[in-house]
N, C-alpha and C positions, 0 to 999 in steps of 0.2 A: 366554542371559543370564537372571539372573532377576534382578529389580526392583523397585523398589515408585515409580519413576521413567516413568512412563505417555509421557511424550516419546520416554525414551531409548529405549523396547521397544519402539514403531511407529516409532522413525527408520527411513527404506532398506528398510521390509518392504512387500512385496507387497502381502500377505493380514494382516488382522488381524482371527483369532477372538474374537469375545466368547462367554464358555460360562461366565454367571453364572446366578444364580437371576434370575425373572423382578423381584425384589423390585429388583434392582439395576441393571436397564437405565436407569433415566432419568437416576442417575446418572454410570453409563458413557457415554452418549450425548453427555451433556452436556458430560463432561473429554472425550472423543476429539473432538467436535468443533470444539474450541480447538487442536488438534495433529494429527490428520489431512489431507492433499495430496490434492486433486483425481485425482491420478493413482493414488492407492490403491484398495482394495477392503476393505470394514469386513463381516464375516458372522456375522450373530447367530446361535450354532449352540448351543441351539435358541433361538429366538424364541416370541413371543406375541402375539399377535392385534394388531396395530399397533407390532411392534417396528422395523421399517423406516420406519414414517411419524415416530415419535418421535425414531428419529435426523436423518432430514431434517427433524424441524421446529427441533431443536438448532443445528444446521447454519445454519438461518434466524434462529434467533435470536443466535445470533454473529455474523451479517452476513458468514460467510465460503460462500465456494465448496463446494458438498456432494464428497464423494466419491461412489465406487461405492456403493450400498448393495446388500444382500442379507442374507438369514434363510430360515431354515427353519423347520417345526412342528416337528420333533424333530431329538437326535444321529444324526450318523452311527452314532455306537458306542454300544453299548447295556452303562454300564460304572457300577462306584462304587469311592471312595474306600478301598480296606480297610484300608490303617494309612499314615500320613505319606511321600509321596514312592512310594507302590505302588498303583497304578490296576488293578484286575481288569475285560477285557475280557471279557463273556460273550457278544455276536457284534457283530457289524460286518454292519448291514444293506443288503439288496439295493439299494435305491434311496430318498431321501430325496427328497421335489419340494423346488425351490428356489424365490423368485422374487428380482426386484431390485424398486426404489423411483426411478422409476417402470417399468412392465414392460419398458417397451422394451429393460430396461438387460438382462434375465435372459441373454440371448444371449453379453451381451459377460464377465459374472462367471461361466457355467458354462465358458466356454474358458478365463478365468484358475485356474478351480479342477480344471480336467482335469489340468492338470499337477503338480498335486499330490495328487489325491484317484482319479483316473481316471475313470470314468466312472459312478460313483453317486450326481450329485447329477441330478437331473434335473427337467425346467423344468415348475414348478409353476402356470404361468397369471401371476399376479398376487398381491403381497401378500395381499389378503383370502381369496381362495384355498388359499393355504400358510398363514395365520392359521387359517381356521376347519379347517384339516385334523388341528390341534393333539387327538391324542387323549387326552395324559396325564390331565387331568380326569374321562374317563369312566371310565376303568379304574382309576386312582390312588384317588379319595375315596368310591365307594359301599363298598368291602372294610372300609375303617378307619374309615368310620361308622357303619356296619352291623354293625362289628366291634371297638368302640371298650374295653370289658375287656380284648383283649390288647393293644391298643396304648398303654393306662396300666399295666398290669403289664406291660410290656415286652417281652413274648413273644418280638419279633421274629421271628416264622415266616414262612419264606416268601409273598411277598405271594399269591401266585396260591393257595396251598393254602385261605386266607379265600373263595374264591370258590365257592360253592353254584351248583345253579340257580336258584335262586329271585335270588340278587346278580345271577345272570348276566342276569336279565330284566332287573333296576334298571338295569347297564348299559345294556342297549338300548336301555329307556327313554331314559334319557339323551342315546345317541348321535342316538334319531329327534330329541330335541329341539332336538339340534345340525346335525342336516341338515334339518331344519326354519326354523331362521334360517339356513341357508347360502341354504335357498330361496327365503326372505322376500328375502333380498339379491342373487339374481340368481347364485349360485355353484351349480354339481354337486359337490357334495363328495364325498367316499370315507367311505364307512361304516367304523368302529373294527374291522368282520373283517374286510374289505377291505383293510386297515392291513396287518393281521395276514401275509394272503399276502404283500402288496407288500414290507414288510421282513422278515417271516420265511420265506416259505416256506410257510406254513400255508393247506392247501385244502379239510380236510373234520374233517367233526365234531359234535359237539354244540357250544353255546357253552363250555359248562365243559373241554371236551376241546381245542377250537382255544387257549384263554389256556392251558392245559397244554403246550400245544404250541412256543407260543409264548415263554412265561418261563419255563419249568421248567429248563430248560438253565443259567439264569442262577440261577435262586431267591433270589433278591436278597431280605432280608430286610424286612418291615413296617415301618413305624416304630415308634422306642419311646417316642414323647410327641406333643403335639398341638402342638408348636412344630417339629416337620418340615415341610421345604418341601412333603410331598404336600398339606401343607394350607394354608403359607404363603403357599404358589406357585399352588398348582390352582386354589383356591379364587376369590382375590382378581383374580389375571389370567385366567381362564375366558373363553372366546369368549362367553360370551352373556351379559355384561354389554354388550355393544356389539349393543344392539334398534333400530332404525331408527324413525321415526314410524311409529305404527299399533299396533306390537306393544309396545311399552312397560308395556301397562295389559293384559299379560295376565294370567291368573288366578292367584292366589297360592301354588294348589294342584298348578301346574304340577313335574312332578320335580327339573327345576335348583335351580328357587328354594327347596324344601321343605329338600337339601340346601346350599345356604347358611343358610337359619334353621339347622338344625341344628347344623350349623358354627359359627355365629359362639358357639352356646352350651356347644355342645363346650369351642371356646379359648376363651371370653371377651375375643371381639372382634370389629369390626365389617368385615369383610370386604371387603364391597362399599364402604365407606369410604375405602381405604384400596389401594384395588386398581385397575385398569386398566380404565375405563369409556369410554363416549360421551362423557360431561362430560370426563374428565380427557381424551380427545383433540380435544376441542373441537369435538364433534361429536353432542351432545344436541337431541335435535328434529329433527335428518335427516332429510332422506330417502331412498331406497338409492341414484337417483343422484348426492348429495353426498357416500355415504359412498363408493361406488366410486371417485369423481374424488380424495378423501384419499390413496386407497389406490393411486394411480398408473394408474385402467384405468376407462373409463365403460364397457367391455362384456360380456358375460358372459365365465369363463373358460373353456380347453376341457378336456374331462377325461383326466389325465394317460397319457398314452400307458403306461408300462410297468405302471402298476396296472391298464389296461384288458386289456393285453398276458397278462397272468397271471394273471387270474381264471381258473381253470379251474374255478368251479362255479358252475351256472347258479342262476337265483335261485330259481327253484323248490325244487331242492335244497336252497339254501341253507336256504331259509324251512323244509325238509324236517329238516332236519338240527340247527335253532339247540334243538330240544325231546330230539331222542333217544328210543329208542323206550320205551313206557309211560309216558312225560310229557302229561297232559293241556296241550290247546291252550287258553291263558288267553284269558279274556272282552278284548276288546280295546274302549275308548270312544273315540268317533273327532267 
């Protein structure tokens, strides 16, 4: 059935995917939780950093009974739009972690979703968990900041060919800074190479040669203006907007925050305004264990079995490997 009748498309279904931009979940939260049954399951595929807590708080504010809830950090499929009613798959990843809202639930929506998906979504801990494991931010907005002449003259070259070593490092940076707050908040998260293996496959390399590895298959093109969701979406709903007490008043000069100023002057807009925060989940001045209790779990979570499953490169290596050989090893400030 196709629709523009939101009752009639969730009557009698199961499973009902949301797979919008992040700009539009409070939206959709909002209308499905006037018309979703108890006895359903709602899976935000992909989510962002409190996409399960907003639907259950929806659900509270209509005064009605929540359903299943459940999200993911990313798609299963790793796919884009190429012309009206024709979706190009470029792969279907090994394992996505999943959770529900509150964890307990993750047990009972991965056996509703085995029978349709088989066995690739796998249980992610707990929402903030599967929130902060969200990698698109890290890899999505340092290429087309750092590379922002072709993405107003419209280049559209594949996103990965933007990647240098020297981006490659911004990434990392980045990524520490995101397993940095996972830390602050009491999560082990999966670093963005980590990622890499876990849905691609991808086990050695320089950094530049693993994202080759990784999206070259796809070569999904850049964006070609600064109203693309890589920036719409990355930017604004970004895990680390959600800082717990303490860490709020960190330095301005931090790499996240350098690339939001950046951003917001790029588009000419106010990002952090306007995007998925502590405040807007009513959860400013926290402390981690208030934010973990929102998130359905007061205790740490465990780290996911098949990404531990499939690391085949020890960190030594890794750390051996992220330079390449004749790359000097950069001054690191700690």
């Amino acid at each position: 059935m196709l629709t523009t009748d939101l009752r009639a498309a969730v009557d009698g279904a199961q499973v009902v995917v949301v797979a919008v931009p992040a700009f539009a979940h409070a939206f959709i939260s909002k209308e499905l939780a006037a018309v979703l049954e108890p006895s359903q399951l709602v899976l935000t595929q992909p989510g962002v950093l409190g996409s399960g807590v907003e639907h259950a708080r929806m659900f509270a504010l209509a005064g009605r009974k929540r359903c299943l809830i459940a999200e993911t950090p990313t798609s299963l499929y790793t796919c884009r739009l190429r012309e009206p009613a024709h979706v190009y798959i470029g792969a279907i990843k090994n394992s996505v972690p999943l959770a529900a809202v509150p964890s307990t639930d993750t047990p009972e929506a991965l056996a509703i979703l085995g029978t349709y998906f088989g066995e690739r979504y796998v249980s992610g801990g707990d929402g903030l968990s599967v929130g902060l494991f969200n990698c698109n931010p890290i890899y999505h907005v340092p290429p087309l900041v750092l590379n922002c002449k072709t993405v107003e003259d419209s280049d559209r070259r594949p996103q990965h060919t933007l990647v240098t070593p020297r981006i490659a490092e911004v990434i990392d940076a980045l990524d520490r800074e995101r397993l940095s707050l996972a830390h602050a908040l009491g999560v082990e998260a999966t670093s963005f190479w980590d990622f890499l293996t876990s849905a691609y496959g991808v086990t050695d390399g320089t950094f530049v040669e693993r994202i080759v590895q990784g999206y070259g298959r796809q070569a999904f093109p850049e964006p070609d203006s600064v109203h693309h969701r890589y920036f719409t979406e990355d930017i604004p709903f970004r895990a680390g907007h959600l800082e717990p007490a303490g860490r709020q008043d960190r330095p301005l000069h931090a790499p996240d925050r350098l690339f939001i100023t950046l951003s917001n002057t790029l588009c000419g807009r106010d990002f952090v305004a306007h995007g998925r925060t502590a405040e807007s989940l009513g959860l400013l001045g926290s402390h981690v264990g208030s934010i973990r209790a929102a998130f359905g779990n007061s205790i740490a979570a465990p780290r996911i079995p098949v990404l531990a499953a499939r690391l085949t490169v020890s960190r030594r290596r890794t750390r051996a490997a992220r330079r390449g050989p004749g790359l000097p090893r950069p001054h690191r400030a700690h």
